[in-house]
SELO-304498 format. One record per residue (C-alpha): residue in one letter; x, y, z. Coordinates in steps of 0.1 Angstrom, whole numbers, plus 5000, padded with zeros to 4 digits. Layout:
BEGIN
A,X,Y,Z
...
% end
This chain:
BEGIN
X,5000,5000,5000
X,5010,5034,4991
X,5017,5063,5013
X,4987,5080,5003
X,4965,5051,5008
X,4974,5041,5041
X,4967,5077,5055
X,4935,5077,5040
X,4928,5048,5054
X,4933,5054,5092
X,4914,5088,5085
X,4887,5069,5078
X,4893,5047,5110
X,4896,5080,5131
X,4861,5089,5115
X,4846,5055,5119
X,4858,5050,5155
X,4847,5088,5165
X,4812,5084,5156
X,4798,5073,5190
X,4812,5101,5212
X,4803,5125,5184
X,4767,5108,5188
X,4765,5112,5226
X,4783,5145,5221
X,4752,5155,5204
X,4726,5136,5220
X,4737,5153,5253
X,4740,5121,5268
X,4764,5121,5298
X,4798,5101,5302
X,4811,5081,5328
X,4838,5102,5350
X,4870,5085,5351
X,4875,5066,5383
X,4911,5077,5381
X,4909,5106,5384
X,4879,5110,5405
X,4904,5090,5432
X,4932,5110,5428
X,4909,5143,5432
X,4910,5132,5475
X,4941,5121,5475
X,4976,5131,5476
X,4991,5114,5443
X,5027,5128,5446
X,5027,5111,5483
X,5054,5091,5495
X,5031,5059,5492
X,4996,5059,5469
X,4976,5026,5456
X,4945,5028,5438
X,4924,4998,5431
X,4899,4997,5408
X,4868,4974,5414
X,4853,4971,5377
X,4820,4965,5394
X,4835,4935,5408
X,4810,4924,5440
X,4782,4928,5413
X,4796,4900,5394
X,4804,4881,5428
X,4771,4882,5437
X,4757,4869,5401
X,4786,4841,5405
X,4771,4832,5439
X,4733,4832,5425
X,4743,4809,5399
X,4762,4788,5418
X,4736,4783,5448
X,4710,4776,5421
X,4721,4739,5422
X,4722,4738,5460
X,4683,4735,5485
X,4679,4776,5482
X,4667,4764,5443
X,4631,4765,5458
X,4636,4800,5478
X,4667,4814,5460
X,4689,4844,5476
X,4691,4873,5450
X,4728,4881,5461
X,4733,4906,5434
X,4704,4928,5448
X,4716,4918,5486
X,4751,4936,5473
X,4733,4964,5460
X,4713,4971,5490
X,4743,4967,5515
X,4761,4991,5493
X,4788,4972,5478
X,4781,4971,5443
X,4783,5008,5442
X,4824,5005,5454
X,4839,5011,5416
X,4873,5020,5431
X,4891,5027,5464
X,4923,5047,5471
X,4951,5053,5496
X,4978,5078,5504
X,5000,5085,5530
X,5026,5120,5529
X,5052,5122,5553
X,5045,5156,5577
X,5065,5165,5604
X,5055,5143,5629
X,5035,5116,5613
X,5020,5112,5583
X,4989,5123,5561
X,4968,5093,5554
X,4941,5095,5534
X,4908,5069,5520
X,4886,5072,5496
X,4859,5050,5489
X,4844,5061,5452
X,4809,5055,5445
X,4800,5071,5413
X,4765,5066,5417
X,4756,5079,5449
X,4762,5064,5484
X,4736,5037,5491
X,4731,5011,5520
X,4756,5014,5545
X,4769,5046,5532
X,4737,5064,5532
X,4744,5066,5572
X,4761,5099,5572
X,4733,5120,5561
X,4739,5158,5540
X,4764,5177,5530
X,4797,5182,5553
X,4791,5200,5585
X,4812,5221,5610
X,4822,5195,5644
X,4805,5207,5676
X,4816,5184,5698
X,4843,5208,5711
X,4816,5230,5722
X,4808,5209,5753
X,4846,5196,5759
X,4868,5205,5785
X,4903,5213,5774
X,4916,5183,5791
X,4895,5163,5769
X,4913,5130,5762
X,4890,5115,5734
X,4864,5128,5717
X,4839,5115,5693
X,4813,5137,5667
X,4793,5119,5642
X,4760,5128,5623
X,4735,5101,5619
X,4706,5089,5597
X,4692,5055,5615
X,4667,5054,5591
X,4685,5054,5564
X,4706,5022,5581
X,4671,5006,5590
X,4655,5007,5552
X,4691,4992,5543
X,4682,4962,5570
X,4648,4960,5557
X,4658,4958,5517
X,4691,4933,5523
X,4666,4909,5543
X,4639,4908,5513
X,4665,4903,5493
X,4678,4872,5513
X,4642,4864,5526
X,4626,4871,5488
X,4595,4874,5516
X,4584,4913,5524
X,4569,4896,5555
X,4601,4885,5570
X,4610,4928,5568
X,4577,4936,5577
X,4581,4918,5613
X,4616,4936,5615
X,4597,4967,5616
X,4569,4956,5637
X,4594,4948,5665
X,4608,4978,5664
X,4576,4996,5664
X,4571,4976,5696
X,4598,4998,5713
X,4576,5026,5717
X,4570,5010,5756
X,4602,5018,5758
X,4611,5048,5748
X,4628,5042,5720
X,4607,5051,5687
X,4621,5087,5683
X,4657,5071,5691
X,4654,5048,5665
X,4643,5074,5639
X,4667,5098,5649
X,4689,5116,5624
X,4711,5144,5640
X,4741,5145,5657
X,4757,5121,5684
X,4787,5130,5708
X,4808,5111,5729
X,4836,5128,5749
X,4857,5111,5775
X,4882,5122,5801
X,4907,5097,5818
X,4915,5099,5851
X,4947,5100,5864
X,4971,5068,5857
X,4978,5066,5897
X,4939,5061,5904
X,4939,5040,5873
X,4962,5016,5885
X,4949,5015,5924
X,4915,5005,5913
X,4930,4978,5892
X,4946,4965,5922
X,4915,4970,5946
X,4892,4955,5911
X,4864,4980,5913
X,4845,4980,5892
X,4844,5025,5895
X,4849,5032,5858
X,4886,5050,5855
X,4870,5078,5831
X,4843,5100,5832
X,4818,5100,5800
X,4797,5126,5784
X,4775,5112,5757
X,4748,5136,5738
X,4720,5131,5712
X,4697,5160,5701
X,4665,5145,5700
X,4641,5122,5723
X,4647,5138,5758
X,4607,5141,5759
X,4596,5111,5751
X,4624,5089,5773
X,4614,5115,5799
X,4578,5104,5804
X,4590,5070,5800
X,4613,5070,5831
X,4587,5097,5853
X,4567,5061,5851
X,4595,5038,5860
X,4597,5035,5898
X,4632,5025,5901
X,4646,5061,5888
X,4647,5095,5902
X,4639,5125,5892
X,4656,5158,5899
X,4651,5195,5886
X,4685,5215,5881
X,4699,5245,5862
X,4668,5242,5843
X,4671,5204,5838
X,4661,5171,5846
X,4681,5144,5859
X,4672,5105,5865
X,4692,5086,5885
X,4688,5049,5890
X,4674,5046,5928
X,4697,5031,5948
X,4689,4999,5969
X,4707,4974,5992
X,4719,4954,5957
X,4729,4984,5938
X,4747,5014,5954
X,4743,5051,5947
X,4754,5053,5907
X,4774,5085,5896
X,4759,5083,5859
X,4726,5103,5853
X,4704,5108,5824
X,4700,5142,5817
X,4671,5156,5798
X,4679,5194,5783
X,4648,5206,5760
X,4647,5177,5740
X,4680,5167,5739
X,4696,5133,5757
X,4730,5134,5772
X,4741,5101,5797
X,4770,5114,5815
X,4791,5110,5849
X,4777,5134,5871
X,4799,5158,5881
X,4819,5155,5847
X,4781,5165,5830
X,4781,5202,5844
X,4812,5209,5830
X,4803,5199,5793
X,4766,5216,5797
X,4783,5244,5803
X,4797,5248,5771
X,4825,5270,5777
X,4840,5258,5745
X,4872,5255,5759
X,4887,5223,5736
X,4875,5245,5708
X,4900,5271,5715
X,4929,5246,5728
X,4959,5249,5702
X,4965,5214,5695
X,4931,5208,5686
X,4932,5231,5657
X,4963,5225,5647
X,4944,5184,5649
X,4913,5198,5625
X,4940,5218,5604
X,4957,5188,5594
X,4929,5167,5586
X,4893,5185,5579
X,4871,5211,5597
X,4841,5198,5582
X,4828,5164,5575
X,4803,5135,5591
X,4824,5119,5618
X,4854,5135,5641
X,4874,5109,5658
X,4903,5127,5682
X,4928,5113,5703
X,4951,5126,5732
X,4984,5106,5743
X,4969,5103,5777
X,4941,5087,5762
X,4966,5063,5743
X,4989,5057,5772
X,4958,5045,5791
X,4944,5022,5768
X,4978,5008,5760
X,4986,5004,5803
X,4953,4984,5800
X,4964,4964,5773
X,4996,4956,5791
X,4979,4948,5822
X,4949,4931,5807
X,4979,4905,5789
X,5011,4908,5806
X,4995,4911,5849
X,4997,4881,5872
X,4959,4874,5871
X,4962,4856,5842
X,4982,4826,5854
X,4967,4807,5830
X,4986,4825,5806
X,5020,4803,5791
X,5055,4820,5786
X,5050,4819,5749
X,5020,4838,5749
X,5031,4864,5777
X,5065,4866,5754
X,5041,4870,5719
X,5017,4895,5738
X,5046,4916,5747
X,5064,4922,5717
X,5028,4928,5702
X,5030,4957,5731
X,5063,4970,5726
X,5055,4974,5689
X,5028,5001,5699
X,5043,5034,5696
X,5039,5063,5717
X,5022,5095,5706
X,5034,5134,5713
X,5008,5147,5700
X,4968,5141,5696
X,4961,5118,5664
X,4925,5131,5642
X,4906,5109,5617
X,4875,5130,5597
X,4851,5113,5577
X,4833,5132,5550
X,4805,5116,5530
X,4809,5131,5495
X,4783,5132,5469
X,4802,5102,5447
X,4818,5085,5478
X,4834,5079,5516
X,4869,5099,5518
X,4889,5093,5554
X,4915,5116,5564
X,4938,5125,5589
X,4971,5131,5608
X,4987,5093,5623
X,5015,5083,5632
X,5021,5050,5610
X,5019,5054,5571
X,4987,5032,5553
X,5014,5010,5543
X,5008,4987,5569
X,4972,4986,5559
X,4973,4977,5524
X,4975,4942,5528
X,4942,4941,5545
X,4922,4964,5519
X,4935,4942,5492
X,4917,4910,5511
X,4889,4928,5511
X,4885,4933,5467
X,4863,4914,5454
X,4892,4895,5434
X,4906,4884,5463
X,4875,4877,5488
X,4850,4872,5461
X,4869,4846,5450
X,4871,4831,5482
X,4839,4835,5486
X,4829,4815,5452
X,4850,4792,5458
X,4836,4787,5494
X,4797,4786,5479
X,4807,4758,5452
X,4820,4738,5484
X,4789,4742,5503
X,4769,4733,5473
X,4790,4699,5471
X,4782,4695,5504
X,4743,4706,5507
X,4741,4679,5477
X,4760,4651,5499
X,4742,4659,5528
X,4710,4658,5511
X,4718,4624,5497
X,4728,4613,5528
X,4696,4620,5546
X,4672,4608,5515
X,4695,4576,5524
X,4690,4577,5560
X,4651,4574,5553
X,4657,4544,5530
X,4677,4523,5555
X,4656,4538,5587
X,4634,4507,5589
X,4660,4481,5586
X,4685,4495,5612
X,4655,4501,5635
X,4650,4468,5629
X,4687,4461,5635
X,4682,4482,5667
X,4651,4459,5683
X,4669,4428,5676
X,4700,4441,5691
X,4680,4450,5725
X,4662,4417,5727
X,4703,4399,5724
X,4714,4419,5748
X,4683,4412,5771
X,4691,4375,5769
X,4733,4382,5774
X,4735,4404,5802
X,4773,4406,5802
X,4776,4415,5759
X,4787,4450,5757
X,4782,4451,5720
X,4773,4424,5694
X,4772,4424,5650
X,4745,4419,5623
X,4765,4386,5618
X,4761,4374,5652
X,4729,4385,5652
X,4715,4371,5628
X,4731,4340,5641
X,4714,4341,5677
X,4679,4351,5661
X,4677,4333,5633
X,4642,4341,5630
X,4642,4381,5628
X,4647,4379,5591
X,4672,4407,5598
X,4685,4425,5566
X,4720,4422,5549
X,4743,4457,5541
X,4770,4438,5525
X,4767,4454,5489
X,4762,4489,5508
X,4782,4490,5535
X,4822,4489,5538
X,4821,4477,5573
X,4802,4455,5596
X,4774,4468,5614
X,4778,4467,5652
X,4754,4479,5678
X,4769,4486,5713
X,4745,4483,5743
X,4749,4517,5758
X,4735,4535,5729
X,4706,4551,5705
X,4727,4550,5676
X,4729,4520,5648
X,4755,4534,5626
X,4759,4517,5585
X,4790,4532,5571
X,4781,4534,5541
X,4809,4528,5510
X,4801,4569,5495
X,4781,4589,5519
X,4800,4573,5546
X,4785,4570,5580
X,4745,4570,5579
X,4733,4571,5618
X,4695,4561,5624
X,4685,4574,5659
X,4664,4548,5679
X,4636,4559,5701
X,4636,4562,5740
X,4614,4532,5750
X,4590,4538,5776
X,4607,4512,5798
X,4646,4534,5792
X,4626,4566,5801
X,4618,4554,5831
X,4649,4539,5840
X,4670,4567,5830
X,4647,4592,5851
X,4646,4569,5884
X,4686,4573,5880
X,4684,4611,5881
X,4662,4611,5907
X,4685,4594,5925
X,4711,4615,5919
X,4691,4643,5928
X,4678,4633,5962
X,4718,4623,5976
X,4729,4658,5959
X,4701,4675,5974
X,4713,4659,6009
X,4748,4667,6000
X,4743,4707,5995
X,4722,4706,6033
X,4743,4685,6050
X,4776,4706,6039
X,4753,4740,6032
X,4765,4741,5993
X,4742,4755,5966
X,4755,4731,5943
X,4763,4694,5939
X,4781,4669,5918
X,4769,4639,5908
X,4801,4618,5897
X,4816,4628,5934
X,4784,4612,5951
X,4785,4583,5932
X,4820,4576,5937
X,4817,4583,5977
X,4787,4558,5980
X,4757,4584,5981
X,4740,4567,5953
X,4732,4525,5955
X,4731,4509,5937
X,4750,4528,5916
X,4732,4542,5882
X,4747,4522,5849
X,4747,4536,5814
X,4715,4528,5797
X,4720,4546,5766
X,4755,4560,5767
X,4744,4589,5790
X,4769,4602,5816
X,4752,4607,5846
X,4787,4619,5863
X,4788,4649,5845
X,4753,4662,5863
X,4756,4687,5883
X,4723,4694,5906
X,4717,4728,5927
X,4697,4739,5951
X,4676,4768,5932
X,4671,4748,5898
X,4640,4721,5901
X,4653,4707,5866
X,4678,4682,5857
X,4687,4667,5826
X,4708,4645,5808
X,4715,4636,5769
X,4720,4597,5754
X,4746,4587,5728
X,4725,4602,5704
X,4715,4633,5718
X,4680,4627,5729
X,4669,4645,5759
X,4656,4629,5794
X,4643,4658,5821
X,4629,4655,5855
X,4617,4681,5873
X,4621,4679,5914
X,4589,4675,5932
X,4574,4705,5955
X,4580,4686,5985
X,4616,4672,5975
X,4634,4695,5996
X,4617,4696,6029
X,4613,4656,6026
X,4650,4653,6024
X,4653,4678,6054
X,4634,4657,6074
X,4652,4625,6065
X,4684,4645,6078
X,4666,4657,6109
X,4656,4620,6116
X,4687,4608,6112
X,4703,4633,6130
X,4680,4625,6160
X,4688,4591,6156
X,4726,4599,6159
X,4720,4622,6192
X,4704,4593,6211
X,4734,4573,6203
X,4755,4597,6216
X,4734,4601,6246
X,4739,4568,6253
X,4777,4569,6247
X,4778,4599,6271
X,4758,4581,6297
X,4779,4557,6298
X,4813,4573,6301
X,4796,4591,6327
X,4793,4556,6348
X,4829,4547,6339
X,4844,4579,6355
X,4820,4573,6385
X,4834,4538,6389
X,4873,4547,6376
X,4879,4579,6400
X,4913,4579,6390
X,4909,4581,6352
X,4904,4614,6334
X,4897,4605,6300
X,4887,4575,6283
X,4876,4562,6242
X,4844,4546,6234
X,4856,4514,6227
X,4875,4515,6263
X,4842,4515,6276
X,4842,4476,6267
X,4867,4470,6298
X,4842,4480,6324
X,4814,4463,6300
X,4798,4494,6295
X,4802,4500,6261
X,4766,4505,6250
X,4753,4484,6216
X,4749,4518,6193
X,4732,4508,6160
X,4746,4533,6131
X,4718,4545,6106
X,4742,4556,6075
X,4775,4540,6087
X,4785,4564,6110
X,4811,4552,6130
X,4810,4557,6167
X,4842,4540,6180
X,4861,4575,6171
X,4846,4588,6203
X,4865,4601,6233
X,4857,4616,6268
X,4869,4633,6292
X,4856,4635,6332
X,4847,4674,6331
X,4830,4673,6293
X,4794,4679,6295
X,4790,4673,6254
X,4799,4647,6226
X,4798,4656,6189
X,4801,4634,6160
X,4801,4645,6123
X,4794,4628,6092
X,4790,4636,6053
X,4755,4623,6052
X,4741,4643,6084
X,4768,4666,6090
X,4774,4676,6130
X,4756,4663,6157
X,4762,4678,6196
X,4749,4658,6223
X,4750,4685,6251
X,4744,4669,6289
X,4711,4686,6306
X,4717,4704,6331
X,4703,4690,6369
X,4668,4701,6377
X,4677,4715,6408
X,4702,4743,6391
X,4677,4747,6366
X,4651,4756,6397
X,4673,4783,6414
X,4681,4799,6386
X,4648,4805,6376
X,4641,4816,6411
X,4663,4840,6411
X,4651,4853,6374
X,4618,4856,6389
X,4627,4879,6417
X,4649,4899,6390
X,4619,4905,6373
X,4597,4916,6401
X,4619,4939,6413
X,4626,4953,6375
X,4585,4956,6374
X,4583,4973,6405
X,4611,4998,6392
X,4591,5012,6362
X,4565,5013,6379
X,4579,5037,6406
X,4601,5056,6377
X,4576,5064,6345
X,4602,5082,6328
X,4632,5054,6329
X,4639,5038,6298
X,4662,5010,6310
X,4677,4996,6341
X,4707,4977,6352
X,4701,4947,6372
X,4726,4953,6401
X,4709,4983,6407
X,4679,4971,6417
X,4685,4937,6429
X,4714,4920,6455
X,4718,4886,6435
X,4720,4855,6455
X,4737,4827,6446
X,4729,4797,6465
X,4749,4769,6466
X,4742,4743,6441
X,4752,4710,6437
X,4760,4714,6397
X,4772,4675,6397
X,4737,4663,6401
X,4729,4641,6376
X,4691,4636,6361
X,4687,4604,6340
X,4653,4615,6335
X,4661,4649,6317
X,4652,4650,6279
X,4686,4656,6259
X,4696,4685,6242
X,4714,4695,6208
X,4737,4724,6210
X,4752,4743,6173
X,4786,4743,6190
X,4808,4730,6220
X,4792,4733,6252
X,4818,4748,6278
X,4828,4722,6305
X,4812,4734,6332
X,4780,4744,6344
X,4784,4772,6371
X,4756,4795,6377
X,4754,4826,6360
X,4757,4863,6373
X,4725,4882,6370
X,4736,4915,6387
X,4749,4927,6349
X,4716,4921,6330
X,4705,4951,6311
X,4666,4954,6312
X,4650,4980,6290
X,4614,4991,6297
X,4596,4972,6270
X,4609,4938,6280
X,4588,4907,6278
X,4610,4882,6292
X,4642,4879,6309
X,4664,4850,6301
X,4696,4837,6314
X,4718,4811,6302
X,4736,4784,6318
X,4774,4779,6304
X,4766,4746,6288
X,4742,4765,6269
X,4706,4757,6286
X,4686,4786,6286
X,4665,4798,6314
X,4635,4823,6308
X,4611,4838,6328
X,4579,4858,6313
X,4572,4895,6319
X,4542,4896,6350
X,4514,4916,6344
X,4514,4947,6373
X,4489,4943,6403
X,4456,4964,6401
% end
């Protein structure tokens, strides 16, 4: 081809290939802005590090992928539309993303952008209008250490909610009861909170690192900041809600209203309040509240805070800012919440690990800033850090939809393989059901017969019941089936869908046996927790100390020594090889029935003890040269009494000495019993002689002194003490139980330090051994 001819040639190709745009060009038609450089627009492009990524509508075609891959899966009948589920979220909008990071002095200038060329949809419709001044740092103190300024649109995030689970659901209805559940929060207050779309603050002030640490050490639970947290709308409606909720209070102040939680003997006086100003919300620690109310504004003028907003952005939807004492903090914490003593647990490797990951954190000099700003065609992120967005781009690549779209694909196209399997696997444990059911029964009438087989196979089976007709797996299954007797499972392993379990049913007959076993267990745990005063029990300790006999055997694989009863829950339950379910719930009466089985015994045991005591008693009388002396010592004088034990208590541990007036013995199944000698009758009688002229003469005082409001026995009555014979001995006297060891002797008491107070009804004396005395108040003479 000539010279000529080959430029005429790509002039015609020119003309030919600029006929489109000239089209659109006159048609008016708009054209697609070029990601690029929409991108590079917000951010720094001659920064010392910059990546942009585009998406080429990528999660659109993930989600179309997905569709069609879970077509062949059980959503055929009710199938997801994951393309419109992207949409709705928000993600099918992302056509390209974009980070830089310039080095400043002092950190570095990161930047994000999120480009959305058609608008900002789902998740990204949260941040509602056009960029905003911050007023957070209206209400903050200068020593602010963190504070947080966002502008909301709930509803915007609920219709996004309400559209992604249609497009899951395909039902309207499933959305429909979303909303009617939410629209059930007006009894609580919350309807105008959920439709709010305004402004939310959150500012924070850390205490100082010494109180920090001292309440670490003491663990209160005293939060180691104070909070200030402020939305403008629904103070009137959560006001009227909390007027009618008893447990708050309400106070007036400075032209506001504050509820406080009303403190009771459970829950101490809180210092958090709501406050209520016009119709705004703030939840605050109290005295850190009237500082921020007061709006003095003076973070707003603090240097480093606008030096923080010069460096990232004045305006925007969400402020995030950061002091070093607020980083130091949360970084102590780390260290302590990782690297501290309390967690023992904790190996050398992972203490080592944990502390490198600490040392790794640097330390701040200056307050760090991050601004989001919701643009028209996307998300951008800004602001002044410390670490470059190097580190992060490993993490935003993940998150393309090349990379975890794939993953994702990949990961639906296994499930499908799976959903198909397990599909076939349960159409083919509904062919075999009736045969290894059938399998089952025969196996429970072999073991019937052979008490001592633990397990037996079809083959031997069908060789002790010739009869059953039982059926034959051999072209199905790779292995022989075998039935163990402590089970609900007959398990054919099938040679491709592997193992296919059929689940036999509970008999009537196993029901019952399996729930006499936990009622067994329950009634020795529920004397367990009395006898020892526990709330809570457990059941393979009481079998293996003897608590429980005959001791309950496996019927269907369940493991009764991992139940653990209490005290406060009626229910108890355990699960078979197979999962299934057995319950008992503890009768009404459970509880004081097994209290009076341990008061009977414990009666029981007294009376033995009362004999045992008797009868050293008669030993010393006969041995006046011995002081002490064992229970099985007794035998030598042949007064060792016959003491038959009611729980296998044993009694030969017993010792005495001459001057002990009590005998105790203790045991798991009845805990202590004190067998505490009665006193004689005679002491008994002068003491109550003596309490009886006490009381006259306390009568007679009040009477004469109408204005006293108390007395003091040895000032109104000369106590004598007659000489008693405190030895005497009354084989007749009823025996009595004492909570703790009776003294060892049983002198009278002095009655010349009694206190009596006007309003007395009795006056009451107690011997040393324990014995009480009481006389009633007498009524005056008329």
């Amino acid at each position: 081809m000539d010279p000529f001819s080959l430029v005429r040639s790509l002039q015609l190709a020119a003309a030919v290939a600029l006929l489109p745009a000239a089209a659109l060009a006159q048609t008016g038609a708009p054209t697609e802005p070029n990601p690029l450089n929409a991108v590079r627009r917000e951010l720094s492009p001659d920064a010392l590090f910059y990546t942009y990524i585009d998406f080429e509508g990528g999660w659109g075609q993930v989600g179309r992928e997905l569709s069609d891959t879970l077509k062949a899966s059980s959503f055929a009948d009710k199938p997801i539309d994951l393309p419109g589920a992207f949409e709705a979220i928000g993600l099918s909008q992302i056509r390209a993303i974009g980070l830089s990071s310039d080095a400043v002095p002092g950190g570095y200038d990161n930047r994000f952008f999120l480009y959305t060329p058609t608008g900002r949809a789902g998740v990204f419709s949260l941040f509602p209008g056009k960029p905003q001044p911050f007023q957070a740092a209206q209400f903050a103190p200068a020593d602010a250490d963190l504070v947080l300024d966002l502008r909301l649109d709930l509803p915007a995030l609920i219709k996004t909610v309400e559209s992604v689970a249609v497009k899951f659901t395909g039902e309207k209805e499933v959305a429909d009861e979303l909303l009617k559940l939410l629209a059930q929060s007006e009894e609580k207050g919350l309807t105008e909170l959920i439709a709010y779309q305004g402004r939310a603050i959150v500012i924070v002030r850390m205490h100082p690192q010494d109180q920090i640490e001292r309440r670490a050490a003491e663990f209160s639970f005293k939060l180691p900041f104070d909070v200030f947290a402020r939305i403008e709308t629904g103070g009137k409606h959560i006001a009227k809600t909390l007027a009618a909720d008893s447990d708050w209070l309400r106070e007036e102040k400075n032209g506001r209203t504050y509820f406080t939680r009303k403190p009771t003997d459970d829950v101490p006086p809180e210092d958090f309040a709501i406050i209520l100003d016009g119709d705004s919300i703030a939840i605050a620690s109290t005295p850190f509240s009237d500082e921020c109310l007061a709006k003095t504004g003076a973070l707003a003028a603090d240097p480093a805070y606008l030096q923080a907003l010069a460096d990232s952005a004045s305006e925007g939807h969400v402020l995030f800012y950061m002091t070093p004492k607020f980083f130091t903090s949360v970084r102590n914490a780390s260290k302590m919440l990782f690297l501290t003593s309390s967690f023992a647990s904790r190996s050398y490797k992972d203490a080592l690990i944990a502390n490198q990951l600490m040392s790794m954190l640097p330390m701040i000099d200056k307050p760090l800033t991050s601004v989001l700003v919701a643009r028209d065609d996307g998300i951008l992120i800004r602001g002044r850090s410390i670490e470059s967005l190097k580190a992060s781009l490993p993490a935003v690549s993940l998150l393309t939809p090349d990379f975890l779209g794939r993953i994702a694909t990949y990961a639906a196209k296994a499930w499908v393989i799976d959903d198909a399997r397990r599909h076939e696997t349960e159409r083919a444990q509904k062919e075999f059901a009736p045969q290894l059911q059938q399998v089952g029964e025969a196996a429970q009438k072999f073991f019937a017969a052979n008490p001592e087989a633990e397990s037996v196979t079809l083959t031997a089976l069908k060789a002790a019941l010739p009869n059953e007709k039982l059926p034959d797996f051999s072209t199905v299954s790779s292995t022989e089936v075998e039935v163990l007797r402590a089970s609900d499972i007959v398990i054919l392993e099938h040679n491709t869908l592997g193992s296919i379990q059929h689940l036999m049913p509970i008999t009537n007959a196993q029901r019952a046996t399996i729930e006499k076993n936990l009622r067994a267990i329950d009634g020795a745990a529920l004397e367990s927790m009395l006898a020892e005063g526990s709330g809570y029990a457990y059941a393979g300790t009481l079998i293996d100390a003897g608590w429980i006999e005959p001791k309950p055997i496996s019927l269907l694989g369940e493991d009764y020594t991992s139940v653990s009863p209490t005290l406060t829950e009626p229910r108890l339950t355990i699960t078979t090889r197979g999962n299934q379910e057995i319950a008992i719930t503890r009768e009404p009466k459970a509880l004081a029935q097994v209290r009076r089985s341990i008061a009977e015994r414990q009666l029981h045991v007294e009376r033995n003890l009362a004999k045992a005591h008797e009868a050293a008693r008669r030993y010393f009388e006969a041995s006046p040269e011995e002081y002490a002396v064992s229970f099985d010592d007794l035998a030598k004088k042949d007064l060792k009494p016959e003491l038959t034990p009611i729980i296998g208590e044993n009694y030969s541990d017993l010792s005495f000495t001459r001057d002990s007036t009590s005998t105790s013995l203790t045991h798991p199944r009845f805990g202590r019993v004190i067998y505490t000698e009665p006193p004689s009758p005679k002491l008994v009688t002068a003491l109550r002689e003596r309490l009886q002229k006490l009381e006259r003469a306390a009568s007679a005082y009040f009477a004469k002194n109408p204005k006293a409001e108390l007395v003091v026995s040895g000032e109104i009555y000369e106590d004598p003490v007659p000489a008693i014979d405190t030895a005497t001995h009354d084989d007749a006297a009823m025996p009595v139980v004492s909570t703790s060891d009776a003294p060892t002797s049983a002198a009278t008491p002095d009655l010349s330090a009694l206190v009596i107070r006007r309003d007395y009804e009795t006056i009451k004396a107690s011997l040393e051994s324990g014995y009480e005395v009481t006389v009633p108040r007498t009524k005056p003479k008329r």
